[in-house]
Structures are given as C-alpha cells and as structure tokens.
C-alpha positions in Angstrom: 250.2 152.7 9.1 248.5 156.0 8.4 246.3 154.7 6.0 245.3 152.4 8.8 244.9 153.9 11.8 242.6 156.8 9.6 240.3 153.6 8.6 240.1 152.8 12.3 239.3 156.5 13.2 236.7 156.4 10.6 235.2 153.0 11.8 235.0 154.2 14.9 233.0 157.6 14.5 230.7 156.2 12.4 229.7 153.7 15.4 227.6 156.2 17.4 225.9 157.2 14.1 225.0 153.6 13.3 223.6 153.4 17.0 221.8 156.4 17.0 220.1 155.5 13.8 219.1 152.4 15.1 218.3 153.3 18.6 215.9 155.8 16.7 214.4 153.1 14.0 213.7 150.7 17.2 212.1 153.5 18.8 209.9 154.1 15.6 208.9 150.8 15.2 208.0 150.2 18.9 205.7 153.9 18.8 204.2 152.4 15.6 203.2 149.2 17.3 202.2 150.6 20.7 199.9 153.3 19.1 198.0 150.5 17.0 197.4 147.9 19.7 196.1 150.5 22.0 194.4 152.3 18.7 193.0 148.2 18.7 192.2 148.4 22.6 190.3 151.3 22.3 187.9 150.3 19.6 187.1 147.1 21.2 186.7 149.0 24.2 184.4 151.2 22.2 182.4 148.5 20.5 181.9 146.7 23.7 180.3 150.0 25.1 178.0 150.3 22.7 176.7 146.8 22.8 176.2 146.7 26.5 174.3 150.5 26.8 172.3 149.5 24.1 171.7 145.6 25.9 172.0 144.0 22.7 169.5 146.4 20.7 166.9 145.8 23.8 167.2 149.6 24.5 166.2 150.4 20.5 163.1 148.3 21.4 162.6 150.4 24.1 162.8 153.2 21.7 160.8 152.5 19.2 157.7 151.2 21.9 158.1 155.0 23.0 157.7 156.4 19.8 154.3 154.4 19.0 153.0 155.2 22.5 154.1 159.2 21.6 152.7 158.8 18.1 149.7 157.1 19.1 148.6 159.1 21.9 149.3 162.6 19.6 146.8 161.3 16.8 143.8 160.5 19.0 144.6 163.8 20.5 144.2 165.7 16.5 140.6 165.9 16.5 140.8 164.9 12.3 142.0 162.3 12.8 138.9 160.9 15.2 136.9 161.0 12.0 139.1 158.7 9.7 138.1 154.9 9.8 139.9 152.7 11.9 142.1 151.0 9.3 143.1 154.5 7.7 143.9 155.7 11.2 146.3 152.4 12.2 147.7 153.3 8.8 148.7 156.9 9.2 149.7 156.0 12.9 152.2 153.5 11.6 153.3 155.7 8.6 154.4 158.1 11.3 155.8 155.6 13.6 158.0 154.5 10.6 159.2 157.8 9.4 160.1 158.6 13.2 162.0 155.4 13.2 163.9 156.2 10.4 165.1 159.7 11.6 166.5 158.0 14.3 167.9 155.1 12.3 166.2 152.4 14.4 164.9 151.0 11.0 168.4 150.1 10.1 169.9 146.4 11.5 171.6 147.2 15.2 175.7 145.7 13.7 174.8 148.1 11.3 173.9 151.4 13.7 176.4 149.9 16.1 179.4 150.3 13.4 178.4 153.8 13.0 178.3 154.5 16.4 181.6 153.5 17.1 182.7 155.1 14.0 181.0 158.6 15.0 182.5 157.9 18.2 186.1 157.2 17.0 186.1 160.9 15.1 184.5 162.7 18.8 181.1 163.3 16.6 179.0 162.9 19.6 175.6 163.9 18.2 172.3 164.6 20.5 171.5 162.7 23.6 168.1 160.7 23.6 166.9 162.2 26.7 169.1 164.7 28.9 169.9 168.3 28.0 172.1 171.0 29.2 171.3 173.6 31.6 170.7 175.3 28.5 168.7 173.2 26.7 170.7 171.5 23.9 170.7 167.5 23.7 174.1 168.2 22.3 176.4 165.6 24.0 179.7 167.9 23.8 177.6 170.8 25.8 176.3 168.3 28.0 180.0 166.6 29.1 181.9 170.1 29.1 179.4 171.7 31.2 179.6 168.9 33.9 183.2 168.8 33.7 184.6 171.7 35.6 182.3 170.8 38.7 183.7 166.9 38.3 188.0 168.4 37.8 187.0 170.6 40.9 185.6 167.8 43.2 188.2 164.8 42.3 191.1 166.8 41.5 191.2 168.8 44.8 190.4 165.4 46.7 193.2 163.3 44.1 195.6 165.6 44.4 195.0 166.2 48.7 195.3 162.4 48.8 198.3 162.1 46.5 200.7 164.2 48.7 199.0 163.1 52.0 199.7 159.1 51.3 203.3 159.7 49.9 204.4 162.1 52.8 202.7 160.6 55.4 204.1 156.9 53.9 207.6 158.1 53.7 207.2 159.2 57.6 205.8 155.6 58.5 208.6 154.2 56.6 211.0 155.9 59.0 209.0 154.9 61.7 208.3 150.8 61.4 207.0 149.3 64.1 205.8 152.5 66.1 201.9 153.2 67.1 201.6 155.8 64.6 202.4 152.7 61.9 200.6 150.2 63.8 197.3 152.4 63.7 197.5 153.1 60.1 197.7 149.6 59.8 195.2 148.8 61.7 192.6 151.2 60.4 193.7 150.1 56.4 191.0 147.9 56.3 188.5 150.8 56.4 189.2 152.0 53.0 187.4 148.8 51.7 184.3 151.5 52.5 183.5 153.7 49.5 183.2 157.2 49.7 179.1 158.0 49.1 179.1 155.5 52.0 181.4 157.9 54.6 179.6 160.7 52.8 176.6 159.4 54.3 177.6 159.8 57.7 179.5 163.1 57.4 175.8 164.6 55.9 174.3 163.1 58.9 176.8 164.3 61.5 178.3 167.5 60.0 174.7 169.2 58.1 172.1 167.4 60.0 172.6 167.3 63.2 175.4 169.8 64.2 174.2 172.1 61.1 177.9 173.6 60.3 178.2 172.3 56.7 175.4 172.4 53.8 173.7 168.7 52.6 174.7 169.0 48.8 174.9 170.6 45.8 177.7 173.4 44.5 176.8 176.3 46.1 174.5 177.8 48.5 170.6 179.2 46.6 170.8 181.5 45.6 174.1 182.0 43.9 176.7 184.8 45.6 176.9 188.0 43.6 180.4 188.7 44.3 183.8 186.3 43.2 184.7 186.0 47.3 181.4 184.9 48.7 180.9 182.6 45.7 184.7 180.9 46.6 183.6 180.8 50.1 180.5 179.3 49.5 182.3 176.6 47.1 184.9 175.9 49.2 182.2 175.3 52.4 180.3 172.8 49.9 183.6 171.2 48.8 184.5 170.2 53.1 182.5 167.1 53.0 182.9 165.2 49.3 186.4 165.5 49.8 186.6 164.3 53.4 184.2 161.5 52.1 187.0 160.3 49.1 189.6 160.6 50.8 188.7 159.1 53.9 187.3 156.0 51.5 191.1 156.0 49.9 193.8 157.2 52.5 194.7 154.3 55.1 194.9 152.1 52.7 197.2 154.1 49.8 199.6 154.9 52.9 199.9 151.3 53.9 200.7 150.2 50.1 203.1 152.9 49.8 204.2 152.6 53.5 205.1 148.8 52.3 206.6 150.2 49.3 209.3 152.4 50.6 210.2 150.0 53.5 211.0 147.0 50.6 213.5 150.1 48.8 214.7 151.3 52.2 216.0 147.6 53.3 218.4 147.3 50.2 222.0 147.0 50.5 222.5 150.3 49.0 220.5 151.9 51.4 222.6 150.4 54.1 226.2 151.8 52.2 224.5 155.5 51.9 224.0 155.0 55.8 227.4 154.0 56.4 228.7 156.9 54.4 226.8 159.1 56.7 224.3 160.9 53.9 221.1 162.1 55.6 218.0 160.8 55.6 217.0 163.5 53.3 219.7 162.7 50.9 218.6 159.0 51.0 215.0 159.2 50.9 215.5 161.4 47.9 218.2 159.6 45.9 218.0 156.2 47.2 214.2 155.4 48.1 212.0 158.0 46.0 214.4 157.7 42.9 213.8 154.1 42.8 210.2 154.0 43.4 209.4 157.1 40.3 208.1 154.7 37.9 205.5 153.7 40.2 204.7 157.3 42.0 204.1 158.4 38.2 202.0 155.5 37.2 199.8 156.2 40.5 199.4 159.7 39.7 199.0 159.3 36.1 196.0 157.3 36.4 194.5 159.7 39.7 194.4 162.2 37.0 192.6 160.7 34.3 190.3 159.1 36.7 188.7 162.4 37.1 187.1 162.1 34.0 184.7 159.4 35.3 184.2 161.3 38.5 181.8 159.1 40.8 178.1 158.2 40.1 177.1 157.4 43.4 179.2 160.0 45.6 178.1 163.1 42.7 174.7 162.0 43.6 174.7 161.7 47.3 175.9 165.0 47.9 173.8 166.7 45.0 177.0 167.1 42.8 176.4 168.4 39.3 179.4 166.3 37.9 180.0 164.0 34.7 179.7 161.0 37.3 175.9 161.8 37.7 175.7 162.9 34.6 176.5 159.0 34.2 174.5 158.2 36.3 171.4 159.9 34.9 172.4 158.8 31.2 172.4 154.8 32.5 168.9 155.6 34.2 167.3 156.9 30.9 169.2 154.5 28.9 170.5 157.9 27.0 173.2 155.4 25.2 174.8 158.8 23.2 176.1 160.7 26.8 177.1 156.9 27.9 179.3 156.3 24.9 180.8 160.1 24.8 182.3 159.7 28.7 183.5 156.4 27.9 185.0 157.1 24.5 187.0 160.5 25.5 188.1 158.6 28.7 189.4 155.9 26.9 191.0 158.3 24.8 192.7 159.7 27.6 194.0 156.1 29.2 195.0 155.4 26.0 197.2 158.5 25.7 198.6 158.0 29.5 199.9 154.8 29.1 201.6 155.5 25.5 203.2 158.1 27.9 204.3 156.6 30.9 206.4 154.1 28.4 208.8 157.3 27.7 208.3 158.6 31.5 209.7 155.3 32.6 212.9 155.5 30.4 213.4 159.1 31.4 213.2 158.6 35.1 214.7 155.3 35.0 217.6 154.1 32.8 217.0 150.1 33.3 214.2 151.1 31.0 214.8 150.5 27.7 212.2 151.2 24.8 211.3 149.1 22.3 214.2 146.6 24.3 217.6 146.3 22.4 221.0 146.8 23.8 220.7 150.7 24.2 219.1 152.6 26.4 
C-alpha cells in the first residue's frame, strides 16, 4: 500500500509540471506563428506601398523625364558645349542622362528596385528623399520623420488622449442615465462626427482667429519664436486650442454613443442585476462588473489611438499650418517623394504590427476566458 499510494503521490506532482510545460510549448508555438503571419502582413503591406507610390514605375518615368530636362537645359547652358556638333552634343547629353540614371538605379528593371526597396525598408535603411529636406537641409528620410514627429505626438496625443477619457467618462455617465436629455442629445448630435476634423477646423479659423481675433490661424508657435521656456509653452499651448477642438469635435459624439451602447449591453446582464440586489454601489459595479468586462475592448481602442499618432492627419496638419508627419505626408505624395512615403508607412506598420502581437497577451491578462494559442489551460 505504501508502495502505492507514493506512485500516486508521484503521478500527481508531476501533473502541474506536464501542464506547465505544455501550456508553455503551446504558447511558443502560437508566438512563433503569430510573429510570422504578421512578419507576412507586413511585407505585403510593404510591397504594396511601394507599388502604388511609385504607380507602377510611372513615377520613375517621371524621374528620369526630369533628369534629361535638368541635364539638357545645364549643357546648353556650358558655353563648350554650344560649339560641339549636334550629334556629339545629343551624345554627351544622353551619356550624362544615363550615368544620372544609374546613380539613382532607374536603369535597373522596377520588380527588381522594388525588391530592394522593400528590403532596405524591412532593415529601417531609409536612404535620401527625392525631393524634401529637413529644416536643416539633409534629404535624409530618418531626419526628416524624427523632426516632424514631436510636433505630430504633441498635436494627436494631447487630442487622443483628451478624447479617450472624455468618451469613456462621459459614456459611463450616459449609461447611468438612459433615456434622459443629456443621452438623448448625445444621440442626437452622433451623426456630426461623420464631419472630419480639417472640416470643423475650418470654421473654428474662421470664427475663433478671423473674425473674433482671440486665437492665431496656424502654425506652432507665434514669429518670432519666444526667448524664454514659459512664453514658448504659452504660446504652444494657445496654438494647440483650435486643432484639438477641431479632432475632437470630428470624433467625440460619436465614440460616446458606441461606448454609451457598450456599457448599457454589460450593465443589463443578470450579474449586474445580483450585484444590485446585494446592495454594492454603483462604483463597485461599474468597476467590477461593467468596466472589467469591457477591458479587452477599452485597451484595443486605446491601443490603436496611440499608434494612430504616427500617421498624424494630412489634411488637418495642413489646414492649420502644422509642421507634423501627416503633412509631411502630405507633401511627400505631392512631389511623388516615394522614399518619405515608404519610411511613415513602413515604421507604422511596424508599430500595428507590434500592438496587435500585444493585445493577444493583454487580453489573457485582463481576461481569463482568454486563452492563448487555445487548449484547455488558461
């Protein structure tokens, strides 16, 4: 019987090892798999970039008809050149046109450039742009994209982050309230969000700076710059007023009155019901029985708000005069500058990329119906 029973004993501590070693091996597996479909994602995502800023190689023809117009128009400029016979001087003309072509590898078959593109891209080796430069002067794409990005974080992540904690607070309140005028307006003015922001932004510049004259038209700070740190924060955080009403006025009905829905499908379950007849408070079940619930989502919502601030917003950055990465976009699509295009697009996709690998192990943490990888433990 001894014998026995210390089999039994044995049996049974091994069990949790056996389990842990699997639940780690599943985990393995499904990290493995996850990181090479969205490895996969992002190189099509990549690839597809690529083909459509460069329209199919239509933007390298571009390219190359502004190299012979430069080329050309330089060598009947050089006054030696006037005196060399017409075919000589077509033939030094092209010889130039060709050697300029192949510093910029437009000699080579597009797949071809387009492979190393994506492959340059892949490894974050940006290179020059075509046409924009930094305040500074490089055509390096890095110093181009990290001296646009603190105005862009600024901008979006004090308006994200404003309507982040305005839509769940003021949600939760409406959820408490169903039915009241305050909820009924909300509703009623949802509808308005369908607006974009440059569009609101429009009207703010026309009300607030041109006709009442209390807030500036545009750009960062007032010209010329503050001397000191508190007037330049001042001046900042006057030319910040309008952008972020603009955004979040563009955003904020209708967020409330998705997360207004939200909480008032958690709040009408039966266990909501039972924590009312205990006689918890409304704190206690908001917190416990209608935010716990809902995590998965409030994370996925805020997850995404942040990376969004990568892209900023072309039109808005430009209405009010924004130096941002979003006009910095916008700029790089107008001048076909396909090297600044690809750099925004590959580091954002980067980022997505990284979020949502994430929010897989958020999910399980916050929420222990999820499983990952699936399986029979959590």
């Amino acid at each position: 019987m001894t014998a026995i029973a210390q089999n039994d004993l044995e049996q049974v501590e091994s069990k949790p090892k056996k389990r842990t070693a699997s639940a780690f091996q599943r985990v393995f597996k499904y990290s493995a798999a996850r990181l090479a479909s969205l490895l996969f994602s992002v190189i099509v995502a990549i690839f597809l970039t690529i083909i459509i800023a460069n329209m199919g190689g239509y933007v390298d023809e571009l390219r190359m008809g502004e190299i012979r117009e430069t080329v050309v128009q330089a060598a009947r400029a050089n006054v030696a050149y006037r005196a060399l016979p017409p075919d000589q001087f077509q033939a030094l003309v092209e010889t130039q046109i060709q050697e300029q072509a192949h510093v910029e590898g437009l000699d080579r078959p597009f797949l071809l450039r387009a492979l190393n593109y994506m492959k340059n891209a892949l490894t974050l080796n940006l290179g020059n742009a075509v046409r924009m430069t930094s305040d500074t002067g490089s055509k390096q794409v890095r110093l181009i994209i990290l001296e646009r990005l603190p105005p862009t974080l600024l901008l979006w992540g004090v308006s994200g982050f404003l309507l982040f904690f305005v839509e769940i607070g003021v949600a939760l309140s409406l959820s408490r309230q169903y039915g009241s005028w305050l909820d009924k307006l909300f509703v009623t003015m949802a509808p308005l969000s369908t607006t974009p922001g440059w569009f609101f932004g429009i009207f703010l510049i026309l009300i607030f700076a041109s006709f009442l004259r209390v807030l500036p038209f545009g750009g960062m700070v007032d010209a010329p710059v503050p001397d000191n740190t508190l007037d330049y924060s001042l001046s900042l955080a006057k030319h910040l007023i309008l952008p972020t009403l603009a955004l979040t006025l563009s955003q904020v009905f209708l967020q409330i009155y998705n997360w207004r829905t939200f909480f008032l499908i958690y709040s009408s379950e039966d266990y909501v019901e039972i924590a009312k007849a205990k006689g918890l408070s409304d704190k206690a079940i908001e917190r416990n029985y209608v935010l716990r619930p809902t995590l998965p989502s409030i994370i996925t919502n805020f997850a995404l708000t942040l990376i969004a601030l990568w892209l900023g917003g072309p039109i808005t950055e430009t209405i009010f005069n924004w130096p941002g990465l979003g006009r910095a976009f916008y700029e790089a699509v107008q001048f076909y500058d396909t090297p600044v295009i690809l750099g925004q697009t590959v580091i954002y996709a980067y980022l997505l990329a990284f979020t949502v690998f994430l929010l897989d192990y958020l999910y399980a943490l916050v929420d222990p119906r999820v499983k990952i990888g699936g399986g029979s433990q959590p």
